[in-house]
N, C-alpha and C positions, 0 to 999 in steps of 0.2 A: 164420306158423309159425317163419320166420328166429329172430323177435323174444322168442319164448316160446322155443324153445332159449337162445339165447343169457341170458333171464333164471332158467332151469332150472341149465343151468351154473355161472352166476352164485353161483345159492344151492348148490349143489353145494359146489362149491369154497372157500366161507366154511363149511362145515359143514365140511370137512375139515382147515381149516386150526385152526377152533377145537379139535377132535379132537386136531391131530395135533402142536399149537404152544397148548397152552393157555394163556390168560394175554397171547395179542399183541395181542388185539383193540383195547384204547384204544390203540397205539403207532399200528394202523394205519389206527382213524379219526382221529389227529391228522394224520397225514401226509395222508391224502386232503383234511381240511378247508385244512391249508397251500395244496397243491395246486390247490384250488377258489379259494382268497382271490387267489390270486395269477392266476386268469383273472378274474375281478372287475371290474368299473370302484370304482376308489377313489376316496371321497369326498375333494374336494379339504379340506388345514385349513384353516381360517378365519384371514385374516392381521388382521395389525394395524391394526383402522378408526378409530385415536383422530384423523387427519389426519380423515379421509373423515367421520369422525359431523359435526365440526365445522359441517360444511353441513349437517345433518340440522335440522331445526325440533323436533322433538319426540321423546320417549320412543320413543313408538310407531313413528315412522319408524326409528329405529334398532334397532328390534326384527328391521328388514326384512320386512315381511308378504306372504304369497303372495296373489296376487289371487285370489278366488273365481271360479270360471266360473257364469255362467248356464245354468240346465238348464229344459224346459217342463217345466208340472204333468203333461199327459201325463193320459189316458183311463183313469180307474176310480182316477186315484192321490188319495187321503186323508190330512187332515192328520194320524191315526192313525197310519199308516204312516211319513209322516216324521219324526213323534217321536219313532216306535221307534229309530228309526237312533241318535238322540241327538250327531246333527255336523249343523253349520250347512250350510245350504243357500241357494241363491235361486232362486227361480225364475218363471217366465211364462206368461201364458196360463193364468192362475190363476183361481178361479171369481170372485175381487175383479174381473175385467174384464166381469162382470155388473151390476156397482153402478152404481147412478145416479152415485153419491159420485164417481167414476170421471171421467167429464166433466163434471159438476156444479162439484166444492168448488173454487175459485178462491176468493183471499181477499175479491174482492170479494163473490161469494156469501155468504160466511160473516158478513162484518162487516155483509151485510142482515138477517143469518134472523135472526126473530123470539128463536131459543131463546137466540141470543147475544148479545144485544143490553146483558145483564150480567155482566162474567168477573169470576168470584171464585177469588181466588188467583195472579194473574199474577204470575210471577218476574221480578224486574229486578234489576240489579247490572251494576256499572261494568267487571268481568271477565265475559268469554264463559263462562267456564266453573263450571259451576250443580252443586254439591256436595250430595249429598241432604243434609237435615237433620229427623229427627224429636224434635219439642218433648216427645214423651210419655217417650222415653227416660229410663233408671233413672238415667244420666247426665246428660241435660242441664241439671240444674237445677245442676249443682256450677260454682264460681264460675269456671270456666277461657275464658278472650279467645279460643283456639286452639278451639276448642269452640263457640263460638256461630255464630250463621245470616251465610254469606257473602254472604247476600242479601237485598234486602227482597218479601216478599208484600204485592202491593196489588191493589184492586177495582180494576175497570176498566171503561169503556163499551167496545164494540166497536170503535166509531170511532176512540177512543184508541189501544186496542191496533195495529190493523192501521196508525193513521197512524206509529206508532214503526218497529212491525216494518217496513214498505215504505221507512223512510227517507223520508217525506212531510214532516218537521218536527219537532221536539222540541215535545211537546202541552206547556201549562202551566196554570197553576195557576186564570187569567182565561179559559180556556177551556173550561170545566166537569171537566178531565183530573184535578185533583187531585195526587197523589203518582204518577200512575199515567204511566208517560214521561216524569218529570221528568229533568230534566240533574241529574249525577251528576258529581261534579269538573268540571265547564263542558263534558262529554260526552253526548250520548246513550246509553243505558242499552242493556244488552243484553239482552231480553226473550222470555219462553215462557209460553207458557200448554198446560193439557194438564185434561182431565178424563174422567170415569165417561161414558161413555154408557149410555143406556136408553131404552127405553117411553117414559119422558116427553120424550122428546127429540123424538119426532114423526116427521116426515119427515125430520131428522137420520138417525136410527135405521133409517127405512124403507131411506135410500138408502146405508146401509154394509149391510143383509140381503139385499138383496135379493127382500124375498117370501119369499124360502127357509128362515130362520134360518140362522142365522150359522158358515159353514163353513169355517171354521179353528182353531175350539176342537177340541182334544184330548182334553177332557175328556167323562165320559158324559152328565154334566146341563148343562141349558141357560146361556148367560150368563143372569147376573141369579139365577140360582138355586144359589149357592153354587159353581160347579164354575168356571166364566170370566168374565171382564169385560173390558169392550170401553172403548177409550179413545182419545181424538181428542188430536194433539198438534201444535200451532202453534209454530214457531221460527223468529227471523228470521238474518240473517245470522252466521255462524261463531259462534251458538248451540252450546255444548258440552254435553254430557252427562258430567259425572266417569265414568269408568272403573269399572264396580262388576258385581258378578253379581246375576242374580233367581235364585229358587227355582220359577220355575214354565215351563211351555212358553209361547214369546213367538214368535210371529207377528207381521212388524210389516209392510205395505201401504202403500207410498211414493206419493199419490194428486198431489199437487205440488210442485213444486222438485228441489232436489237433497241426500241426505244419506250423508256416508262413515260406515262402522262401519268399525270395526277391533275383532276379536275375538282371546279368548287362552283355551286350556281350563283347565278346572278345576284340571288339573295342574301350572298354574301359580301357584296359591293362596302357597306357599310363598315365594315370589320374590314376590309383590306389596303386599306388610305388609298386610291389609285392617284396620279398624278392628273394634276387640270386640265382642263381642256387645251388649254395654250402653251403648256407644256413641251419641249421638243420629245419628252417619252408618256406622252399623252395614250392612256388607255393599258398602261404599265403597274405594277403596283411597286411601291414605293418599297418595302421589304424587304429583301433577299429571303425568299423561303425556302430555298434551296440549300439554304448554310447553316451549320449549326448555331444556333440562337441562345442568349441569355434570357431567359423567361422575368429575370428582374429588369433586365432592360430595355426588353416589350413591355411590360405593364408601366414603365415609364413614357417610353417615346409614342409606341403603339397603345394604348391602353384598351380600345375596342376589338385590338386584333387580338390581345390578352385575355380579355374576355371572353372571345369564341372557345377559344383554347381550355379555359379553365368551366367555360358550362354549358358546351357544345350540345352534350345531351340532353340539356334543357331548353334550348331553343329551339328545338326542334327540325325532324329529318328533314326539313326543306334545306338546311345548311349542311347535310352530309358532302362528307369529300369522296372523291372517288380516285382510284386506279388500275392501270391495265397495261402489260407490259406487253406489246406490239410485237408478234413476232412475223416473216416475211409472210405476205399471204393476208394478215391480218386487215379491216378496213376500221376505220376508229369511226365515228360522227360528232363533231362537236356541233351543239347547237350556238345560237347568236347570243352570246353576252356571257356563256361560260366561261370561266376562268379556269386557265389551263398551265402548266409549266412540262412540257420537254427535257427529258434528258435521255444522250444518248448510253447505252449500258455500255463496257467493255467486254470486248469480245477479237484477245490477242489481235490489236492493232484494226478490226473490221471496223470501215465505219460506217453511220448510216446510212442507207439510201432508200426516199422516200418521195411519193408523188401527192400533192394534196389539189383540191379545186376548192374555189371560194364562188359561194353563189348569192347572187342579191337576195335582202330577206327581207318581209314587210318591217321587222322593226328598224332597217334602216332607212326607210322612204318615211317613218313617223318622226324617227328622229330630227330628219334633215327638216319636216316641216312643222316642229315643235321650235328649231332653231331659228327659223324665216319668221317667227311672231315678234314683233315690235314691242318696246315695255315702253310703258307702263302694261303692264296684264289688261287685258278686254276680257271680257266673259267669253269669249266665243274664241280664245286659247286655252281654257281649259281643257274640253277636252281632247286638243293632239299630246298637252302633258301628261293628262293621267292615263293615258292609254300607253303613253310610252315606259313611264315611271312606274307601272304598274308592277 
């Protein structure tokens, strides 16, 4: 009863004052907000780290990324539900702790089973870090050096692959290996392999389902039938993944070794130059933030990605970065249009092995028909851009 008088008076009182003093009212919600700022805890400014980055190894380490906590999936919760949210999550005790794939895939496992016994497409190249490139691009055929594949795509037996990735030897050429783990400047090569799963995969397939069908797509239609796809991804030691965003819900299921993400939202697009749409590494960012960097020579080349860097905590947490270091068991969620980079950790020659599914997501149906608007601009494409651009 206290409480309702006193908030009864309250409006009493501002009713009379508007009445009786019209015209004070902004004077004297500035003064109350003074007031309030000044019981506050005040964010400290961010001081000068050009000494301190110096130690930093990479872009990303100097972004300073908050650690992600692990949370359990928790009774009746749906991957539905988490992509509603649209912020990255991890979490445990997830229905992937059902999969055979689970204690099953060891590389030794894998470099037996029959389904793999021929990889087609393994990446190798003399740098860790593995830059999407697509050959179909409206680009890629123009004669540019900075533009072409930083890597070579080769066949590979199993045996080859797994003996590179474990650090068992450099395969060659009197070996039946081919191109496939050759030495590279007098180095071992750094190597991944990754593909579609399906049906035809067999017991592959059986032991990432579980029996159940496959519960971490997002989407309403099953994988394989237009809406998700399921995809196994082998990496051996400080394996990189270029920093780039997807357009769809990503689920990815840490089954073994060990792999850090470090993630940045959408709203950092601006600050990370990504490459054009017509680009053969379209949806990539331009940067290596994976390497360590001259911050004089960001604020040259990159200058807005210099800027994040130098007044990140004034632009506030919508542009925090994030990190979480995936151990087996672990499930990651990337939402659509985060920016993310991979790398696999070392762990005496283990290398990664992981199952992700990619599920359609409404911002890529906005996308696709923000792109089908004819220019000159009509009024009536307005809003599929600002919905998307949003």
């Amino acid at each position: 009863m206290g409480m309702l008088c006193a908030v009864v008076g309250m409006v009493a009182c501002w009713l009379y004052i508007s009445v009786r003093f019209p015209g004070s009212q902004p004077q004297l919600m500035k003064l109350w907000e003074s007031r309030m700022s000044e019981r506050r805890p005040r964010r400290k400014p961010r001081k000068n780290t050009h000494a301190r980055r110096s130690d930093h190894s990479s872009v990303w380490e100097a972004l300073e990324p908050y650690h992600m906590e692990r949370n359990s999936w928790g009774a009746g919760t749906t991957a539905q539900q988490i992509a509603q949210l649209r912020r990255p999550t991890v979490r445990t005790g997830t229905p992937a702790d059902a999969w055979a794939a689970r204690s099953q895939w060891t590389p030794e496992f894998l470099r037996q089973h029959e389904k793999l016994q021929q990889l087609d497409g393994v990446f190798q190249s003399s740098r860790n870090v593995f830059l999407h490139h697509d050959a179909s691009a409206a680009l890629a055929q123009e004669d540019r050096a900075s533009w072409s594949r930083t890597h070579e795509v080769v066949n590979c037996s199993a045996a080859c692959f797994f003996s590179a990735v474990l650090r068992a030897g450099v395969p060659t050429a009197d070996t039946g290996c081919g191109e496939c783990g050759r030495a590279i400047g007098g180095e071992q090569p750094y190597m991944h392999f990754n593909t579609e799963l399906g049906e035809s995969f067999g017991s592959l397939w059986d032991a990432t389902s579980a029996g159940q069908g496959f519960s971490f797509g997002s989407a309403s239609l099953a994988p394989g039938q237009g809406g998700s796809t399921v995809n196994l991804w082998v990496g051996g030691d400080h394996v990189t993944t270029a920093a780039h965003y997807d357009s769809y819900h990503n689920f990815f299921v840490q089954l073994h070794g060990r792999k850090r993400f470090f993630l940045l939202p959408p709203a950092a697009a601006v600050f990370l130059y990504t490459f054009p749409r017509l680009h053969p590494s379209y949806r990539q960012v331009q940067t290596d933030l994976a390497a360590r960097a001259s911050f004089t020579a960001l604020a040259q080349d990159f200058p807005r990605l210099h800027r994040l860097l130098e007044s990140k905590r004034t632009l506030g947490k919508e542009l925090d970065a994030l990190e979480i270091v995936l151990e087996p068991g672990d499930v990651l969620y990337i939402p659509p249009y985060w920016f993310h980079l991979a790398t696999v950790l070392p762990g005496h020659g283990t290398p990664s092995i992981g199952v992700n599914v990619w599920s359609e997501a409404e911002e890529l149906s906005l996308a696709a028909e923000s792109e089908r608007v004819a220019l000159p601009f009509v009024r009536q494409a307005l809003p599929a851009f600002a919905v998307h651009f949003d």
